[in-house]
N, C-alpha and C positions, 0 to 999 in steps of 0.2 A: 757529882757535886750536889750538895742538898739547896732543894731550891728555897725562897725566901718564900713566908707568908706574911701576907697583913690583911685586916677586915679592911671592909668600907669605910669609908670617914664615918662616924658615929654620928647619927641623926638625937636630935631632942625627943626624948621618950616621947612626950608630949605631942610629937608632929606626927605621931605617925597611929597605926592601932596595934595591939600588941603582935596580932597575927605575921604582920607586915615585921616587927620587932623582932619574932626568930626566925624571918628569912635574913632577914642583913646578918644577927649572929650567926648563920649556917654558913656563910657563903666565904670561903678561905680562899686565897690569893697562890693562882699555882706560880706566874711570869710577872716583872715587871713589866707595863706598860711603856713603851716608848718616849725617850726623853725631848725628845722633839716638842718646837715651840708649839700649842694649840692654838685654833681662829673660834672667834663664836660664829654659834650657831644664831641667824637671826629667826624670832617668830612672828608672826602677822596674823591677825583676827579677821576675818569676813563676815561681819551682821548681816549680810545681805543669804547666804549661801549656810551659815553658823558652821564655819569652818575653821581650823587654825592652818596654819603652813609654816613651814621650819625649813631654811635652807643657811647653809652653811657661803653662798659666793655671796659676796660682795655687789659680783656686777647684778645678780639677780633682785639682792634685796634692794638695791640700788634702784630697780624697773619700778620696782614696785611703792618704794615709799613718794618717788619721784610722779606716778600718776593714779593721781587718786579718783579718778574715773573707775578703777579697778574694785576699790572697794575693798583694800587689802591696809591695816589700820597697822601700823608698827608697832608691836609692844614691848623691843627690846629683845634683849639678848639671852637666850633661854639657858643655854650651858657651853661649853667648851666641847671641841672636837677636830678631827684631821682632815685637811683635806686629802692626803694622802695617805695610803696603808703604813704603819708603823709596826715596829715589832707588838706583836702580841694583839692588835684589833682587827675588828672583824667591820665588812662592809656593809651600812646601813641602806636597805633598797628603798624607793620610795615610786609608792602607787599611788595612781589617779583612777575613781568613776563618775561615770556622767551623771547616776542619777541612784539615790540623792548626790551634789557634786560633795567631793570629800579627798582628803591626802589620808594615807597610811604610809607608818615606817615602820621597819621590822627588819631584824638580824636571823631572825629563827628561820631555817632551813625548810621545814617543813611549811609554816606558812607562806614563806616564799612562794616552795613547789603551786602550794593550792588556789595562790591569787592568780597565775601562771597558768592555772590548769584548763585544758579546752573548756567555755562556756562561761569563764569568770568574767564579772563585769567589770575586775580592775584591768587597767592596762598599766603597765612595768613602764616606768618612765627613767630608769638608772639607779646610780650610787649618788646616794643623797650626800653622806661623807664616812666620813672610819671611827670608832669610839671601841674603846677598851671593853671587853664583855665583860659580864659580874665578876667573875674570876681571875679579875686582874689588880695589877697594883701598879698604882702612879712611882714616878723617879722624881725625886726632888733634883736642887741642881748642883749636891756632891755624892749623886747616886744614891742615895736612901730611899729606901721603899718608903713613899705616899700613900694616906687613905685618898679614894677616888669618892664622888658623890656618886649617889644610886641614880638613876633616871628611872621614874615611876609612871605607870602605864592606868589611863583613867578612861569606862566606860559609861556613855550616856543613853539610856536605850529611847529616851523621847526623841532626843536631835538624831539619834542613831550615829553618834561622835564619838571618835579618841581624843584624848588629850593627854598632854605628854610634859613632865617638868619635872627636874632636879633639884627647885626652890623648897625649902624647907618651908620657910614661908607660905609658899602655896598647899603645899602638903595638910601643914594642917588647917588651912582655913579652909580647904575640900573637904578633911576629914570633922569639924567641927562644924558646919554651917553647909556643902551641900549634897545632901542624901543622896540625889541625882543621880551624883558622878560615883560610881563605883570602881574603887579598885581593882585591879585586872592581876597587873604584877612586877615586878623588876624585870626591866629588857634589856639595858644594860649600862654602865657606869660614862664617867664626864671625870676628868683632869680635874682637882681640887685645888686649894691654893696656889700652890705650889707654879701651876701652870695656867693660871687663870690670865687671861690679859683684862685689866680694868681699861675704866676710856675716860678722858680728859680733853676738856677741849679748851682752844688753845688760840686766844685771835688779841689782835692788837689794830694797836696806832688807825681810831675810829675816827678822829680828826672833824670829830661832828661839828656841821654851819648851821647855826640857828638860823644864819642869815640869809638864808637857801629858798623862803619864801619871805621877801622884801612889807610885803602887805602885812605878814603877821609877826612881825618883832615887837612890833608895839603893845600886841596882846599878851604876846608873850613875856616880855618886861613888867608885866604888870599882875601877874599871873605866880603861883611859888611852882617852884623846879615839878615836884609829884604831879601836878596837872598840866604838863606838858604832854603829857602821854597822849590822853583822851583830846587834848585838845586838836593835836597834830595830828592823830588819825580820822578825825574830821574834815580837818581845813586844809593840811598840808596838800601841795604836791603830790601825784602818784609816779610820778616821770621819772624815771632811773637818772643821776648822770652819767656822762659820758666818758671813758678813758683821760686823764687828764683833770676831772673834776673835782671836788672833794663831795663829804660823803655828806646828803641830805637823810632827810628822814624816811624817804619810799626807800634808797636801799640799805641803812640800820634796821629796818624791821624787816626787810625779805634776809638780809645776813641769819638775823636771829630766829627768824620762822625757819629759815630752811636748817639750821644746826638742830633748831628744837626737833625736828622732825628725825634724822640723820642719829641725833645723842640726846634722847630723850633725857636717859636721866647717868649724864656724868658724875663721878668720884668728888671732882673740884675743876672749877674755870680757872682757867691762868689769860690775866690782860697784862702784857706787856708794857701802859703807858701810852698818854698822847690820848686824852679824852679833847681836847677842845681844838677847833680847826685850825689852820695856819693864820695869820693875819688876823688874831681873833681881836685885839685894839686894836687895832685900823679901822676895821669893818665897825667896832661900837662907835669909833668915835666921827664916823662918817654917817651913822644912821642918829645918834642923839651929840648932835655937837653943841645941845646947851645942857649935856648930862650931868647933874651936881657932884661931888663929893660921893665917892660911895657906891656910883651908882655901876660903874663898868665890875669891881668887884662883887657886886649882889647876883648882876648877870650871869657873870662865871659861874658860881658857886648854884647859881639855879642850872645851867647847862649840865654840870656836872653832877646836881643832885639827880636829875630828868637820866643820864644813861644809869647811873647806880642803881633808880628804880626800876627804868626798862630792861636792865637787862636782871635783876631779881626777881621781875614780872615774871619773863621767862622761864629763869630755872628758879624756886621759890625755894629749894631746899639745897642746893650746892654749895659749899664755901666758895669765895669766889678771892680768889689771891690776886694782887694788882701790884707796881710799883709806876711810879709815874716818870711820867714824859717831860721833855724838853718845852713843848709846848704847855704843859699846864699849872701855870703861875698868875697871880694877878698883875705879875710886874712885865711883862710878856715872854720872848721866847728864851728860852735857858737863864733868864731871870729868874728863876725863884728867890727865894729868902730864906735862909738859913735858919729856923726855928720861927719865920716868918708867920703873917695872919693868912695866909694861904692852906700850909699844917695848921694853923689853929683851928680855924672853919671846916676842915675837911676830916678831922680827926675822928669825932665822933660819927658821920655822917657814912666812914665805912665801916667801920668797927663795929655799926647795929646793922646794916645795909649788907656789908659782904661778909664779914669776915666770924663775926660769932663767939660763939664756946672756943674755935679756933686758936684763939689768943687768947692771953693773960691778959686783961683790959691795962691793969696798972704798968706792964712792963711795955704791953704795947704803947698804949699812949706815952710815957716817955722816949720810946727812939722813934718814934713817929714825929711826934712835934717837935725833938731837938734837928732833927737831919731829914725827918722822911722815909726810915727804916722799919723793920717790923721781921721779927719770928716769928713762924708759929706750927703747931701741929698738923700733919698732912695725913687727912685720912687715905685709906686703902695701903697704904705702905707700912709694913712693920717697923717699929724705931722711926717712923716717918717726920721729916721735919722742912718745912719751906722759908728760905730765909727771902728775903723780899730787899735787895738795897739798891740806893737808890742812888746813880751814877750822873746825876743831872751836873752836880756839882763839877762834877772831873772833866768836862768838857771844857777846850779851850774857849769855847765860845762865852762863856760863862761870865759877865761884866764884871762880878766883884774879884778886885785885884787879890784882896785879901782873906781869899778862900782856902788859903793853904792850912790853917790850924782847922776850921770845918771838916777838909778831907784828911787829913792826918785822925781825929776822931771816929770819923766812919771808916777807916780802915782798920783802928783800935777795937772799933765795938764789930768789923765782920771778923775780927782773927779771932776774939774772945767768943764769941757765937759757934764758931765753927770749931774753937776748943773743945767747949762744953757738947754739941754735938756728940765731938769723937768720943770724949770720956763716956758719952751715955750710952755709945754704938750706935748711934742714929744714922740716920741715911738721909743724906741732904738734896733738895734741888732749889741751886739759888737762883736768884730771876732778878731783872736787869733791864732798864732800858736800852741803854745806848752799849754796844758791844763795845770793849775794851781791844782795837784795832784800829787799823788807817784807813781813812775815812776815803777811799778808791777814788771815788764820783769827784770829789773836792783836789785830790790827789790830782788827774789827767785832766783836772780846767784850771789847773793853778799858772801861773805865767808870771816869773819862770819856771818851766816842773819842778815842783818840790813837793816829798814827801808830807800827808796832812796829817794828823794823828785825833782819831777823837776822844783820846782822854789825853789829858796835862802828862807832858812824857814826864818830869820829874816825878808822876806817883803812879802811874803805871805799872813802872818793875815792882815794886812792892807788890800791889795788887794781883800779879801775875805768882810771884812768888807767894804770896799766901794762898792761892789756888793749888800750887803743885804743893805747898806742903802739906794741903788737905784732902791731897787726888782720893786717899783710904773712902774718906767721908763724903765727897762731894760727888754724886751720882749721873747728874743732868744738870746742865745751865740752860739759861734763856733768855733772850734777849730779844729787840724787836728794833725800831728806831729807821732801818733801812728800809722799809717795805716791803722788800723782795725776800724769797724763799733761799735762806742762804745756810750758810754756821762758820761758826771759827772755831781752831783747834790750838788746845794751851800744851805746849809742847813742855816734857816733861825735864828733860834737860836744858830749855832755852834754845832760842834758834828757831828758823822758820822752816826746817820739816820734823815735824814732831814723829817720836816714838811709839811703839806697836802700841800704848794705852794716854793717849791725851785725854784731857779733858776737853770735853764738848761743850760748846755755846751754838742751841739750835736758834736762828731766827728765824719768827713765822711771819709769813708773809701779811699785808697788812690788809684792813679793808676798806679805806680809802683808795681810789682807785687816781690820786690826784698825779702819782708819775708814771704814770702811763700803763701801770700794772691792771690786772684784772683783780675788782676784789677774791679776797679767800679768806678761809680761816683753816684749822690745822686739828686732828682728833689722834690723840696719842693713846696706845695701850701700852703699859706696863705692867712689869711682876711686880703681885705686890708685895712677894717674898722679898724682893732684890731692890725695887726703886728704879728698876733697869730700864727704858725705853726699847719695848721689842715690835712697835707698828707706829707706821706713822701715815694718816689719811689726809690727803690734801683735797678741800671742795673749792672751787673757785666760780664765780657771776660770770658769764663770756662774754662781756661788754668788748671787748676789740673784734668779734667776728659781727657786731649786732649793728645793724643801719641806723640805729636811733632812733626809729620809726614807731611814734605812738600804739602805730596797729601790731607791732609787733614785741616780741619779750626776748630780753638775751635768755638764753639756757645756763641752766644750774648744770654744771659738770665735775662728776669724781675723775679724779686723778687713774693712772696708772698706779699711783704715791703711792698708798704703798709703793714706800721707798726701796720693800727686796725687790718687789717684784721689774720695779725700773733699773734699779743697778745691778741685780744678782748680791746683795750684798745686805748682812744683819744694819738695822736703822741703829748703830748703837757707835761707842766713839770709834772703837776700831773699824767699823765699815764705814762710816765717815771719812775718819784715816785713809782709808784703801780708796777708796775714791777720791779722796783729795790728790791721790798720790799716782791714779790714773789719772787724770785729767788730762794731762799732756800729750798722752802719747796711748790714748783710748780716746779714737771721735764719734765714736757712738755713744759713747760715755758721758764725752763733753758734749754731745749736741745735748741728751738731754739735762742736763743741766742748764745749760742757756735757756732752752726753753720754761723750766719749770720758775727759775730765778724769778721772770716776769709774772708768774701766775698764768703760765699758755700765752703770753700777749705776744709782740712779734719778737723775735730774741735777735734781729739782725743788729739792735740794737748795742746791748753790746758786744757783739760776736767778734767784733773789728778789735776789742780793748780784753779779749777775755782776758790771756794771760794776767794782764793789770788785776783783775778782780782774781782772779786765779790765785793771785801772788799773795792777795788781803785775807786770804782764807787762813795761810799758819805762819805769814810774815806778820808779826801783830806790834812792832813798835818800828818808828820810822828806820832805824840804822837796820835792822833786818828785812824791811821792804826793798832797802835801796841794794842792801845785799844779793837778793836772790834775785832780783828783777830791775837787772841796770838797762836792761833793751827799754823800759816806760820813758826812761830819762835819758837816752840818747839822742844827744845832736839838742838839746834842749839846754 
């Protein structure tokens, strides 16, 4: 059978010198590289040692970002590779010497042999990971040969260092600017598009209390939103709350220092909704109860201006996608206002602040101030497109009786959105506050049991129905609302066990820690050939194991989350599927899930009601709740 060739992916003439230029032309493709999902590879700096290090685990790069006593600086994710042998790669070894201290990688056999050899001052520390050698070629994902990126090999004879990058980028700002570092040579290729996983981070329902330090409200009232920041990391609080509490200012900036650190620099942030705390008029009108006209709404809108900033602070260059929450209105909770002064005020305020080039300003601002809605362009994904609507409205909770031509319209403009999508072949992820299912928690404290439903059952089925008739287009959903690390599944035929391809509603769990959970946030990798979700990293605060104790700090912990490596199972709708569909009768399965729901907190909690929440996962309108799960309602 004659085998297939392809070059390298073609490098920018420009990046590179031309010497370098007819090695990549020489270099012909004998095997496809294995189609198997790639991990990144992480890299870290040591100014102290002038070192770099590159390791492919998770739990390592984890040691490392986590203490920085070490001296080891994140710089991000340098290329794509295996952790395991795939067809057609070779295994990258990786040595340590004490003096000068240094990391070397290398595929090449003979230098192997010679670091190895009696009297060498490296010592062999293992298989760093697997990467395709020059002479291979990437699998796209309906088997077409891919071009692969070169990884390019850089000597510094002053540091007496290598350095190693696949960045085009880097490439030629070494080759234009520094002399230093000298070329060495192609060692060997990295997964190209095709299998690249990008990263997204992913946190909600922040439920921020301005009124968290009682002394400084007054300051802060008097003060515009943008100088909250500098003021609060002065005067606030350093005191974490507690399990049960809501979310103050010491833990919104450890949330966002520890992600900055983790996903220095993501694709695009996704906020779920739910910037302002619970009982956020109560608490104003208990702190200024001779507050004029005016004045509770000025507050809001500075609360809300203060995290738009803070968290732009942080990532200064990410789109930042939002839709909002139940809680964030000036009229209070699932009060909003229908083209209300709440979208007036806030219009412009993310459209410079989050959201950018992103959106069409003129299209944006009208489905924004009419409903709350918004399109827009999704970097890192091909045809990429993020629809943003806004579900505040479709809750029963919702006071205005006469909300029905409202939701009738926002379901007009997501069909017509997700038309236009299809027609153009775009690839969609819509996002969502409140998930379109039965509200579990509300469900088993009802008396007499009855089914709760958190959106208006009369427009629901629509809703559902214009999901499956966009399953083509629609990639990823998300939602937030419930705190807990959960998802719901849109079954493709109707009915509460859905088919081998549902649509997915992931919800990520929240960082308010006020029902009992442990804050988290959530770092997703996808194709960004496909818009696919292929990793899913859960971080969580460990306030439920932490004494409270001044003298002491709860720990930042990564997940197992990776979600395959907890279920055996792709993070994608069908593995979703497949575990929603063990739960019953896999208890290994189902423990962790209880446990993770909570964010690690104690899961005895609801262990006693699983099935009930079990049932909310792809029962999604009350008559199929009550369907599959009449043991919740029995004797009741």
């Amino acid at each position: 059978m004659k085998k297939k060739t392809c070059l390298l992916r073609p490098l920018r003439a420009a990046a590179v010198p031309r010497s370098v230029i007819g090695l990549l032309l020489g270099v012909l493709v004998a095997n496809p590289a294995g189609a198997a999902p790639s991990s990144p590879v992480y890299r870290f700096w040591n100014p102290v040692i002038a070192d770099h290090f590159l390791t492919i685990s998770p739990a390592e790069a984890d040691t490392l970002i986590t203490a920085p006593e070490h001296n080891w600086q994140f710089e991000g994710v340098a290329w794509q590779a295996y952790e395991t042998p795939t067809h057609d790669t070779k295994a990258i070894a990786r040595f340590w010497r004490d003096d000068p201290q240094r990391h070397y990688f290398t595929a090449n056999p003979a230098e192997i042999a010679a670091l190895q050899a009696p009297g060498s001052p490296w010592r062999y520390e293992g298989t760093a990971w697997h990467s395709p050698p020059l002479g291979a070629c990437g699998v796209g994902p309906n088997g077409e040969p891919q071009g692969l990126d070169p990884v390019f090999r850089y000597w510094n004879e002053s540091l007496q260092a290598h350095f190693f990058t696949a960045a085009q980028s880097e490439v030629a700002h070494i080759f234009a600017n520094l002399p230093e570092w000298r070329f060495e040579s192609l060692v060997w290729s990295a997964p190209g598009a095709h299998q690249t996983s990008q990263r997204v981070l992913s946190i909600t329902d922040v439920h921020f209390n301005p009124f968290a330090d009682p002394e400084l409200v007054a300051d802060l009232a008097m003060m515009p939103g943008a100088a909250w920041d500098d003021f609060l990391a002065m005067h606030a609080s350093t005191e974490l709350p507690k399990t049960g509490q809501p979310t103050n200012y010491a833990l919104l900036t450890t949330i966002l220092e520890n992600a900055r650190l983790r996903v220095p620099a993501p694709d695009f942030i996704l906020y779920t909704g739910d910037f302002l705390a619970h009982g956020f008029n109560r608490q104003f009108a208990a702190t200024f109860p001779d507050a004029p006209p005016g004045a509770l709404e000025d507050f809001i809108l500075k609360t809300v201006t203060f995290l738009t900033t803070k968290l732009r602070a942080t990532y200064p260059q990410a789109p930042i996608f939002f839709t909002l929450g139940n809680n964030d209105s000036f009229a209070g909770d699932y009060a909003l206002v229908d083209g209300g002064p709440f979208l007036e005020r806030t219009a412009e305020l993310f459209l410079h602040s989050w959201l950018g080039t992103s959106v069409e300003p003129a299209d944006y601002l009208t489905s924004y101030l009419d409903h709350g809605n918004f399109s827009a362009t999704m970097p890192g994904v091909e045809n990429g497109r993020l629809i943003s609507f806004n579900s505040v409205f479709f809750s029963p909770r919702h006071p205005d009786e006469g909300i029905e031509a409202t939701m009738d319209a926002q379901l007009d403009w997501l069909e017509a959105e997700l038309d236009r999508a299809a027609a153009a072949g775009e690839q969609v992820w819509l996002l969502s506050h409140i998930p379109p299912s039965v509200d579990v928690f509300a469900t088993l404290r009802s008396q007499p049991r009855a089914a709760v439903s958190q959106w208006r059952e009369e427009t629901l089925p629509r809703y559902l129905d214009i999901v499956r008739d966009h399953a083509p287009t629609i990639v990823f959903g998300q939602a937030g609302h419930t705190h807990m690390d959960d998802f719901r599944l849109v079954s493709q035929a109707g009915g509460p066990w859905p088919d081998e391809e549902p649509e997915l509603i992931k919800i990520t769990p929240s960082v308010t820690p006020l029902f009992g959970n442990n804050p988290a946030y959530q770092v997703y990798g996808y194709d960004s050939a496909t818009g696919e979700v292929i990793d899913i990293d859960t971080f969580y605060l460990n306030l439920s194991d932490w004494d409270g104790s001044a003298l002491t700090q709860p720990s930042w912990v990564r997940y197992e989350y990776d979600f395959s490596a907890t279920y055996g199972l792709p993070p994608d709708a069908w593995g979703f599927n497949a575990l929603y569909q063990s739960l019953p009768f896999d208890p290994a399965r189902r423990d962790s899930y209880l446990l993770h729901y909570g964010s690690a907190n104690d899961p005895s909690g609801i262990a006693a009601d699983w099935e009930a929440y079990w049932c909310g996962i792809g029962a999604l309108t009350t008559a199929e709740y009550r369907a599959q799960c009449p043991a919740v309602f029995d004797g009741q």
